[in-house]
C-alpha positions as CSV (number, residue, x, y, z in Angstrom):
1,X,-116.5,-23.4,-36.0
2,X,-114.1,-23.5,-38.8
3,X,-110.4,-23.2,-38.3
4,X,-110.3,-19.9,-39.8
5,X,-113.0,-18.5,-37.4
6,X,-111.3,-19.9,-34.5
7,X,-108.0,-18.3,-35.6
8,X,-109.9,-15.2,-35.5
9,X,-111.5,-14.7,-33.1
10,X,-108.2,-15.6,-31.2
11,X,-106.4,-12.8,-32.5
12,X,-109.2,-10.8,-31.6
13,X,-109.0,-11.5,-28.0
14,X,-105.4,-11.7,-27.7
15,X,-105.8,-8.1,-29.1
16,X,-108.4,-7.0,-26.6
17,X,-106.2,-8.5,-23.9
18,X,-103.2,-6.7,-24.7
19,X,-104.5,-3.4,-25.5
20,X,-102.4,-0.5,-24.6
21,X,-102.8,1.1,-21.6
22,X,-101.2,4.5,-19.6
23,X,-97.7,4.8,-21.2
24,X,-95.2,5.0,-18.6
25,X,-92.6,7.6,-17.9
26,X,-94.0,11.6,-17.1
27,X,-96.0,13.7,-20.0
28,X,-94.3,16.7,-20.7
29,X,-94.8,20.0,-19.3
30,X,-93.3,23.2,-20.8
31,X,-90.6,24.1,-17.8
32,X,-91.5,27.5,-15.8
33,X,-89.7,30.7,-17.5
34,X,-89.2,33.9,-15.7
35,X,-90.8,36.2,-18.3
36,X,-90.5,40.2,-17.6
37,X,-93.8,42.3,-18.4
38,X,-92.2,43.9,-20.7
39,X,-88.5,44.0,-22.5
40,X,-86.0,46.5,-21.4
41,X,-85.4,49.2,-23.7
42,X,-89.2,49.6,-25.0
43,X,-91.4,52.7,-25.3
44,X,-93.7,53.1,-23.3
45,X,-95.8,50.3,-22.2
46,X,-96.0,46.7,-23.4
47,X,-98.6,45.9,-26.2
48,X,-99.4,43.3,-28.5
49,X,-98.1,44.5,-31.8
50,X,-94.9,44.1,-32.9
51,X,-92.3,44.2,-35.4
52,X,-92.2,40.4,-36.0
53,X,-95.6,40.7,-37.0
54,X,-94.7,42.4,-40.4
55,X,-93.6,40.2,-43.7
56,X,-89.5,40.5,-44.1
57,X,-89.5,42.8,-47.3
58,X,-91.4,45.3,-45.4
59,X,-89.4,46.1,-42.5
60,X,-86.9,47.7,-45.2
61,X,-88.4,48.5,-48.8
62,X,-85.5,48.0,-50.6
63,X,-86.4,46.1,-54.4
64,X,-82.9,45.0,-54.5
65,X,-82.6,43.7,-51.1
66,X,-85.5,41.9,-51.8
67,X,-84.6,40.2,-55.0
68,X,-81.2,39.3,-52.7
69,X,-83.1,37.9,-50.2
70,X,-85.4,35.8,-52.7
71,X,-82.6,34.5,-54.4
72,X,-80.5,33.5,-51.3
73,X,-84.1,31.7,-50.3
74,X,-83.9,29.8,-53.4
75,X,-80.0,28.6,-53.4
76,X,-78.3,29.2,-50.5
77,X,-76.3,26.1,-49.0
78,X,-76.7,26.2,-45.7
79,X,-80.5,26.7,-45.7
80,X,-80.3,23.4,-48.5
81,X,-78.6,21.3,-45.5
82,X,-81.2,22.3,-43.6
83,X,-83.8,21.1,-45.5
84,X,-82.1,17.6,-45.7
85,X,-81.9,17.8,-41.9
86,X,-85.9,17.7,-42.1
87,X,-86.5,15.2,-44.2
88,X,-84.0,12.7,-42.3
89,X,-86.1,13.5,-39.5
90,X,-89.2,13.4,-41.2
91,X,-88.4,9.6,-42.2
92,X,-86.8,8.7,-38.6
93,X,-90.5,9.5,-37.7
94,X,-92.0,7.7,-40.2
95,X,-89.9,4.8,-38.9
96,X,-90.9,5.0,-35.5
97,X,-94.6,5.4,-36.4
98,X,-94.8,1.8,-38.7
99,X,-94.1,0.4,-35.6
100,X,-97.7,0.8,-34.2
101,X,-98.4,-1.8,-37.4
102,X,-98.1,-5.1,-37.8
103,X,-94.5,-6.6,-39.4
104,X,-95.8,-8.5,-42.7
105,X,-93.4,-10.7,-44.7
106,X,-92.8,-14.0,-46.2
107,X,-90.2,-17.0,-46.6
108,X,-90.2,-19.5,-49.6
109,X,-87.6,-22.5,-50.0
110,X,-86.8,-24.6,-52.5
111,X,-84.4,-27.8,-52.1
112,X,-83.5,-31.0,-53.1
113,X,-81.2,-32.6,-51.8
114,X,-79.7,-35.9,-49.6
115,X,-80.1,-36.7,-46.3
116,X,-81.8,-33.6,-45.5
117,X,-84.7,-31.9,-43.3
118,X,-86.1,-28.6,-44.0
119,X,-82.7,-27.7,-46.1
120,X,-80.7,-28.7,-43.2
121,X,-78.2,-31.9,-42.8
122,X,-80.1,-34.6,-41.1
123,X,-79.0,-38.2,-40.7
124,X,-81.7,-41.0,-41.0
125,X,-83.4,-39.6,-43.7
126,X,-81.5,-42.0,-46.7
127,X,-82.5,-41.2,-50.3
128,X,-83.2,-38.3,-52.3
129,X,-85.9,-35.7,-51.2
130,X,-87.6,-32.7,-52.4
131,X,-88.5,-29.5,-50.3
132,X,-91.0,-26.7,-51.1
133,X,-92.1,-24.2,-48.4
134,X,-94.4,-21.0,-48.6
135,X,-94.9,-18.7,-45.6
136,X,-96.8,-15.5,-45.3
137,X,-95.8,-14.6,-41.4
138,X,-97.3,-11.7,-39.1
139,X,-95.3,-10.4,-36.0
140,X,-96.7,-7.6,-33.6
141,X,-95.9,-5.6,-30.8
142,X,-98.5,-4.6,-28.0
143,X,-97.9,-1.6,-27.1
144,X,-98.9,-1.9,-23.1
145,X,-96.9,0.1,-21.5
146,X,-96.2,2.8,-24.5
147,X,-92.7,2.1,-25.6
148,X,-94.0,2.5,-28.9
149,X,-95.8,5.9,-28.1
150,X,-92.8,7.5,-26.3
151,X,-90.6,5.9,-29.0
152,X,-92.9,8.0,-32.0
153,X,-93.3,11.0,-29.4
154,X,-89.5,11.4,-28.8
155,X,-89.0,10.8,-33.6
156,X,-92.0,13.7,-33.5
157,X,-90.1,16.0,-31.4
158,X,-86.7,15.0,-33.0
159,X,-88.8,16.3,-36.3
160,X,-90.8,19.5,-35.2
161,X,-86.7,20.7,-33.5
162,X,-85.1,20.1,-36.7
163,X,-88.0,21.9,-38.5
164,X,-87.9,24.9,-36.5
165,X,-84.1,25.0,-36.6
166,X,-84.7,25.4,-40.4
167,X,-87.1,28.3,-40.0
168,X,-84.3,29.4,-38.3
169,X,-82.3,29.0,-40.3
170,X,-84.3,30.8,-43.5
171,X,-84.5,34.1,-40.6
172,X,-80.6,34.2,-40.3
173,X,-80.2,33.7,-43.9
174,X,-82.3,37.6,-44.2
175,X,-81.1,39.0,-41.4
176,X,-77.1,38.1,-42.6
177,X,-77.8,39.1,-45.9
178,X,-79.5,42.4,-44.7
179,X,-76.9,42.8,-42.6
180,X,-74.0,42.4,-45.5
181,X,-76.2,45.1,-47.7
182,X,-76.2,47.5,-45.5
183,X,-73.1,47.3,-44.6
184,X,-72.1,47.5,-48.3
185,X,-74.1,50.3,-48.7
186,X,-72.2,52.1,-45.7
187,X,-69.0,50.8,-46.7
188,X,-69.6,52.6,-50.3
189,X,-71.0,55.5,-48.4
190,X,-67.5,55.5,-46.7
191,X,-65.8,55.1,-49.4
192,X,-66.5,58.3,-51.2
193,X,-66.0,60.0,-48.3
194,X,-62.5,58.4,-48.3
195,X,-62.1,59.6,-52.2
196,X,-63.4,63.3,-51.3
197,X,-61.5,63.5,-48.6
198,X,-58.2,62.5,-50.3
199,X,-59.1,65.0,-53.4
200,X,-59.6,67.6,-50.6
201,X,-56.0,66.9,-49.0
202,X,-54.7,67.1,-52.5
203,X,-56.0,70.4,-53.7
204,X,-54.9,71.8,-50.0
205,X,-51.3,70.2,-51.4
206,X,-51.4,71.8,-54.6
207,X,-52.0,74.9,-53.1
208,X,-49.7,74.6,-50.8
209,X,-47.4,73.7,-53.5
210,X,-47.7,76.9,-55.3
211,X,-47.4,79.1,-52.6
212,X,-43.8,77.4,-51.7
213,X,-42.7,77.7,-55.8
214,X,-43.8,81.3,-55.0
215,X,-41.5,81.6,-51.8
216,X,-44.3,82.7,-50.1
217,X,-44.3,79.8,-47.5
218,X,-41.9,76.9,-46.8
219,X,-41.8,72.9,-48.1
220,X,-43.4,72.0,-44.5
221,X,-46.8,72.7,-45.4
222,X,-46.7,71.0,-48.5
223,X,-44.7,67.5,-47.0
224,X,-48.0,67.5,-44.2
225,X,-50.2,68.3,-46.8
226,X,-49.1,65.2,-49.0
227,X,-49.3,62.9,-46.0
228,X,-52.8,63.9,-45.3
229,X,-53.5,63.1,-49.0
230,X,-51.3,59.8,-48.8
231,X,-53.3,58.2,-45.2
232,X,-56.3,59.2,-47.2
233,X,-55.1,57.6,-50.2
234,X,-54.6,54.2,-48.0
235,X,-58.3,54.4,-46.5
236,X,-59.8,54.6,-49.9
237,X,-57.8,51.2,-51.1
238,X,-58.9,49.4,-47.4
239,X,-62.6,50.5,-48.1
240,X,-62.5,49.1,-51.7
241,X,-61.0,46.1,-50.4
242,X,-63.7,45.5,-47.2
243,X,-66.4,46.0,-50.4
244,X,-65.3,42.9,-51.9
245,X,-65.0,41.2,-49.5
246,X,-68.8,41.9,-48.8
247,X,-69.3,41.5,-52.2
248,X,-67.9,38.1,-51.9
249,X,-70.1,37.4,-48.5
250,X,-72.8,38.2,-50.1
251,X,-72.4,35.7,-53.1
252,X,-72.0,32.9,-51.2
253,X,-75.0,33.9,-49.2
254,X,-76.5,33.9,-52.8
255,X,-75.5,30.4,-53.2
256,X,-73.0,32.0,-56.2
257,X,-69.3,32.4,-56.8
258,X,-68.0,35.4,-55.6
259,X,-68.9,38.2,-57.6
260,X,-70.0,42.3,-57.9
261,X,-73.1,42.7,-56.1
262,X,-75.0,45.5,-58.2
263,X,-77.5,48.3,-56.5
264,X,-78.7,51.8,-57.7
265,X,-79.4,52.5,-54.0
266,X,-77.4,54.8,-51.1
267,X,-77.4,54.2,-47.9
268,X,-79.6,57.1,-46.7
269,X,-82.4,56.2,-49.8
270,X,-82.9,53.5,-47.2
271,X,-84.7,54.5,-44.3
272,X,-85.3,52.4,-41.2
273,X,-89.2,52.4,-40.1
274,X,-90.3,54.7,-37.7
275,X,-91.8,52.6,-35.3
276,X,-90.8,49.3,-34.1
277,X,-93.1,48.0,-31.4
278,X,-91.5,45.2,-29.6
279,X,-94.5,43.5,-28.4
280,X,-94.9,40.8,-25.4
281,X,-92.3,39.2,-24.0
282,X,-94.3,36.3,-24.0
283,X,-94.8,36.1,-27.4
284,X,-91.4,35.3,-28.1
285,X,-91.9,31.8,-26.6
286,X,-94.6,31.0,-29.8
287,X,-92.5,32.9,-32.1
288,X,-88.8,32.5,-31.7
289,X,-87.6,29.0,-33.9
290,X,-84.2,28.7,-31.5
291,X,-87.0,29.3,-28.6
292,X,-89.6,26.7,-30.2
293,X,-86.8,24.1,-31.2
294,X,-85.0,24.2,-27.7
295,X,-88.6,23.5,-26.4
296,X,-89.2,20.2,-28.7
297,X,-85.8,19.0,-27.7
298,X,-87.0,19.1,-23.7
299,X,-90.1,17.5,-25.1
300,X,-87.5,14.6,-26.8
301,X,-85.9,14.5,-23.6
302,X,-89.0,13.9,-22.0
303,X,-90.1,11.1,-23.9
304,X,-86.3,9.4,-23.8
305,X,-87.5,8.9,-20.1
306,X,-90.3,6.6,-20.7
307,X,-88.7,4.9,-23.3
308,X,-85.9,4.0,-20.7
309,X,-88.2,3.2,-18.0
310,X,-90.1,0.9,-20.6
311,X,-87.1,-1.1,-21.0
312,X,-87.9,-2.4,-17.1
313,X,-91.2,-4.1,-18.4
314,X,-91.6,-7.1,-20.9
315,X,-92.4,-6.8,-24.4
316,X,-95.4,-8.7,-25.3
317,X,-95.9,-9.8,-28.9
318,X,-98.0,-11.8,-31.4
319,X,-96.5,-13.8,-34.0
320,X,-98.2,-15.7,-36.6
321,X,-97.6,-17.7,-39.9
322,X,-99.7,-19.6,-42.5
323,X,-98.5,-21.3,-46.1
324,X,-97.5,-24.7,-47.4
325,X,-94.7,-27.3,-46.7
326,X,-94.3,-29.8,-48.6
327,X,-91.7,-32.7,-49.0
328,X,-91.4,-34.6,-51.7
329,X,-92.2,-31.6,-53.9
330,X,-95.1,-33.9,-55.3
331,X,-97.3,-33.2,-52.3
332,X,-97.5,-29.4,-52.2
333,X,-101.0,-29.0,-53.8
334,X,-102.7,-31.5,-51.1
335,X,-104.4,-30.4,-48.2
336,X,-101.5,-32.2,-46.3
337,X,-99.3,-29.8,-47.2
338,X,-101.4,-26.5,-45.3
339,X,-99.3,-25.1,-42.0
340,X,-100.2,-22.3,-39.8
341,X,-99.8,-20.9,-36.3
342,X,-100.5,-18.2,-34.3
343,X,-98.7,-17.7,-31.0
344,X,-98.0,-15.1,-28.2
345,X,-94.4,-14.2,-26.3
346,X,-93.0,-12.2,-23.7
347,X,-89.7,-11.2,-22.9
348,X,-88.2,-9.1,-20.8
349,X,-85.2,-8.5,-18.5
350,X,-84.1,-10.2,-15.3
351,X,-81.0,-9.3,-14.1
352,X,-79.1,-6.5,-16.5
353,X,-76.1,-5.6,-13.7
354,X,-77.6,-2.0,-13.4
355,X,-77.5,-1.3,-17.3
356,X,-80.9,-0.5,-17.2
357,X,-80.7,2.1,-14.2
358,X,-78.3,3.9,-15.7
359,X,-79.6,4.5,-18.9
360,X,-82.9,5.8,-16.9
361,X,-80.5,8.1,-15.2
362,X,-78.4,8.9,-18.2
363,X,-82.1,10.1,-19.8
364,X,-82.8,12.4,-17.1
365,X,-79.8,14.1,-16.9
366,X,-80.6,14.6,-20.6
367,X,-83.8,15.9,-19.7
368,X,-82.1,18.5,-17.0
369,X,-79.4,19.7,-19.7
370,X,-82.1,20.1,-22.2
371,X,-84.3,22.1,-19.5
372,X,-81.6,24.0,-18.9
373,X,-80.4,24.9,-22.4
374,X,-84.1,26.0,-23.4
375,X,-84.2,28.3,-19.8
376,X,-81.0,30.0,-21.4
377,X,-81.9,30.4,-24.7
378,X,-85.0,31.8,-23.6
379,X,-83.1,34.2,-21.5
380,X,-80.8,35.2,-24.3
381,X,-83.6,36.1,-26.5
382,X,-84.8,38.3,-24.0
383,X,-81.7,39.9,-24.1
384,X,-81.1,40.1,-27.5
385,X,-84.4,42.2,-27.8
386,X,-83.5,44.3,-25.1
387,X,-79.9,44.6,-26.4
388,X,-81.6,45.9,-30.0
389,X,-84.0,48.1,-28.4
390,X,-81.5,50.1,-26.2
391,X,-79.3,50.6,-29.5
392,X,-82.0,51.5,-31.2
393,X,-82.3,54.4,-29.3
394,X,-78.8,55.5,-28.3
395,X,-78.1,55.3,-32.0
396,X,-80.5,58.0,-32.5
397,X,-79.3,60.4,-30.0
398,X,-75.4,59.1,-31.4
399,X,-76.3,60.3,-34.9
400,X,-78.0,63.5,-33.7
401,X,-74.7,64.7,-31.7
402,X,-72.7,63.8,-34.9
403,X,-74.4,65.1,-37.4
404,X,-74.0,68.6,-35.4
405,X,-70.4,67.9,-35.3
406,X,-70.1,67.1,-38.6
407,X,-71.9,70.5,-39.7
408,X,-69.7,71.9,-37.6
409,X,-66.4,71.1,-39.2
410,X,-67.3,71.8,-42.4
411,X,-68.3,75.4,-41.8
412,X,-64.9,75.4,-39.7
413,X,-62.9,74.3,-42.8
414,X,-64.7,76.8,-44.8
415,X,-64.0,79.3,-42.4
416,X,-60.4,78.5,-42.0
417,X,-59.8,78.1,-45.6
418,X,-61.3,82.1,-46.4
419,X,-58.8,83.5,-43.7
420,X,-56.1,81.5,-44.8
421,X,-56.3,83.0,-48.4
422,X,-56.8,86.5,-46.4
423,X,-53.5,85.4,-44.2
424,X,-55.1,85.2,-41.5
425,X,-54.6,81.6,-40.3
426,X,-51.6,79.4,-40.7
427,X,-51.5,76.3,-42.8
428,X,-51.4,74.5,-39.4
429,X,-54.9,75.4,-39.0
430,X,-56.1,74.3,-42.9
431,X,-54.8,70.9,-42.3
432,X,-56.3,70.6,-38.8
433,X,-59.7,71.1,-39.1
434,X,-59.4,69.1,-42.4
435,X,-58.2,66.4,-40.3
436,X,-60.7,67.1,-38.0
437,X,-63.9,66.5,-40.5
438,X,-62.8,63.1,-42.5
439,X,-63.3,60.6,-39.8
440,X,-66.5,63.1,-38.1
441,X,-68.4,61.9,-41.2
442,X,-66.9,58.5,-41.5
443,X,-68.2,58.1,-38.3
444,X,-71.0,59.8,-38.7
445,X,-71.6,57.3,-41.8
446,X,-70.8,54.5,-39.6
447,X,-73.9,55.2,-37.0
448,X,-76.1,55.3,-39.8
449,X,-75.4,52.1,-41.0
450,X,-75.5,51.0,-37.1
451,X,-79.2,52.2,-37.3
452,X,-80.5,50.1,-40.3
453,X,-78.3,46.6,-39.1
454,X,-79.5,47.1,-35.4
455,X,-83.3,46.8,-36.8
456,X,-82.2,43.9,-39.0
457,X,-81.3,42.4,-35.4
458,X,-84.4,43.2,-33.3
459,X,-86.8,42.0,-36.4
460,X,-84.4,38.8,-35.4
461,X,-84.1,38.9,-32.4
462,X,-88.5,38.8,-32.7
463,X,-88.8,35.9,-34.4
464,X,-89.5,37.8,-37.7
465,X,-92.0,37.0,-40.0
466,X,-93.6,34.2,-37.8
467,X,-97.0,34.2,-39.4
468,X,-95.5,33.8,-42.7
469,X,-96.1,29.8,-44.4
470,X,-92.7,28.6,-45.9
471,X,-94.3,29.0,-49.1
472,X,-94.9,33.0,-48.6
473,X,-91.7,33.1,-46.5
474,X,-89.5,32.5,-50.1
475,X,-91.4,34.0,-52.3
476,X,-91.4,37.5,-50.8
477,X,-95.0,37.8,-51.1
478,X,-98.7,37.4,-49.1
479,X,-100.8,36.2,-51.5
């Protein structure tokens, strides 16, 4: 048998012999959840469907919300950061994953020198000498007891958390930018009210105006009358300046400088949908990216265990090199010159004064807080659905009440207005009921901007759009 075949078939059973076995540490199980039938606040009973289930741009068909949403897809910072967060985990796996390979490199030297063996100062060795060495050499792990395999488990999870915490992030990025437009939209809505409001007071102060120049009434009237106009006056400057400001949120949602944000829609063009099915609790435990990425960071807890409790056992490796030597320099090219070996080690710890215990114990306790943290966020997503869902409902009634209302005072100003002229009612009773309607329909406006953000939060508070590949996700499309 030649000395080639020997070396192989060495390896060979060197490699048989240290095949991996059972990797130590537990296998992860998903912790128990207390999961309610069904989420508080629902109609009727729980079914499968549910709002999640829909693509983003059709919970609310709004064609410039949708271009908003595209474009803050495309640029916006925070979702770029992200993205980086991935692929830094994506190559951390990678790492951990050329570990299951063998280590392949080589060394070369060239010397020449005095007194000198293997480049190194050596006495005895008088004269002038040449060195030239040339080694491929092979070093490998066996991965017996899995250190390896929890080590690439625990870079996977690290990975798939991260990823999910981007998903995450591209949901909050539409449900904060939804949640700016509307609430630019209502803020305009408000803000007319605001102007018509002041031109009301004003006209009321005109007239009131005249009638004192006439001497039919006194300067009171007239200085309420021109405070009215003045607070309203005040309210439309603080609702121009809360739209810029949106304005500005919006931009840098948009990845842009702050700017105008542009839109031939109202408020009220935009209606909510009329159903929103919540679906099963359950489902939010396969759907929600916090959820899913709390759960791969137990699972990286998990596998932080084994690797600690690998630590206990020796490492057993393979090592191996094969080139040429030569000295003088002359010699390299003869058969002389070949070198090789192929050898197998162990180490592993003796005595480590408890460092070794504790960092088992410092990886369960990781494993307990990260148990705990995914029990809570699963508990808060329960809430936050059930927290939408009653809104959602009590909003309705809200704007029902004050929509009545607000009908109400505007026949009551109309009212009091025609008898005034008649001289039937004081100007005390103008300015009241005037007073009376402006912040009825702000208000009012207000709950119906309430009603359009609180479905922005339960298509969150779902997991929205959890079907959708990344790919359909940004382009606003199913295709």
């Amino acid at each position: 048998m030649s000395h080639r075949d020997q070396l192989s078939k060495t390896l060979l059973l060197l490699a048989t012999a240290l095949a991996p076995g059972c990797a130590v540490g537990p296998n992860y199980q998903r912790p128990k959840v207390n999961v309610p039938p069904a989420f508080r606040g629902a109609d009727g009973a729980a079914q499968q469907a549910s709002l999640a289930d829909l693509p983003w741009w059709e919970v609310f068909k709004d064609d410039t919300l949708k271009q908003l949403v595209k474009t803050a897809l495309a640029n916006n910072y925070d979702l770029a950061i992200a993205i980086t967060r991935v692929e830094q985990a994506r190559e951390v796996a990678a790492q951990a994953h050329s570990q299951y390979f063998p280590s392949v490199g080589y060394k070369t030297r060239l010397s020449e020198g005095k007194n000198q063996l293997l480049s190194s100062p050596a006495s005895g060795m008088g004269g002038l000498s040449g060195l030239v060495m040339t080694v491929a050499t092979v070093s490998w792990e066996a991965d017996v007891w899995g250190r390896i395999r929890r080590l690439n488990e625990a870079a996977r999870a690290q990975y798939l958390a991260t990823d999910e915490a981007r998903r995450g992030v591209m949901l909050t990025l539409v449900s904060d930018l939804s949640n700016a437009y509307f609430r630019l939209l209502g803020l305009r809505l408000q803000l007319a009210i605001a102007m018509q409001s002041e031109h009301t007071f004003d006209q009321t102060r005109i007239l009131f105006t005249q009638r004192a120049d006439g001497g039919i009434s006194s300067m009171l009237p007239v200085a309420r009358a021109a405070a009215n106009q003045a607070t309203a006056a005040a309210q439309v400057i603080e609702f121009q300046r809360e739209i810029a400001l949106t304005e500005n949120q919006i931009s840098v949602l948009l990845g842009q400088n702050p700017g105008p944000i542009e839109s031939k829609a109202a408020l009220l063009d935009v209606a909510p949908p009329p159903q929103v099915p919540a679906g099963l609790p359950s489902a939010l435990l396969e759907r929600r990216p916090d959820v899913l990425s709390a759960e791969q960071n137990i699972r990286y807890a998990n596998a932080r265990i084994g690797l600690a409790q690998a630590d206990y056992f020796p490492r057993i490796g393979l090592t191996a090199f094969f080139g040429k030597l030569s000295a003088p320099l002359e010699a390299f090219t003869s058969g002389a010159s070949t070198i090789g070996s192929l050898g197998a080690g162990m180490e592993g710890p003796i005595f480590e004064g408890g460092r070794l215990r504790a960092r088992k114990r410092e990886a369960v306790a990781a494993w307990q807080q990260a148990r705990l943290q995914y029990q809570q966020t699963v508990t808060d997503a329960f809430r936050d659905v059930s927290d939408a869902l009653i809104s959602r409902e009590k909003y309705e009634g809200i704007r029902a009440d004050q929509a009545k209302a607000v009908e109400s005072f505007q026949e009551a100003v109309r009212l009091v207005n025609m008898r005034y002229d008649q001289g039937f009612s004081s100007y005390y009773e103008v300015l009241e009921a005037q007073q009376q309607l402006f912040p009825a329909e702000l208000a009012l406006a207000q709950t119906q901007v309430e009603q359009r953000l609180v479905i922005v939060q339960l298509y969150k508070a779902l997991g929205g759009g959890w079907r959708l590949t990344d790919e359909q996700f940004r382009a606003g499309t199913v295709r």
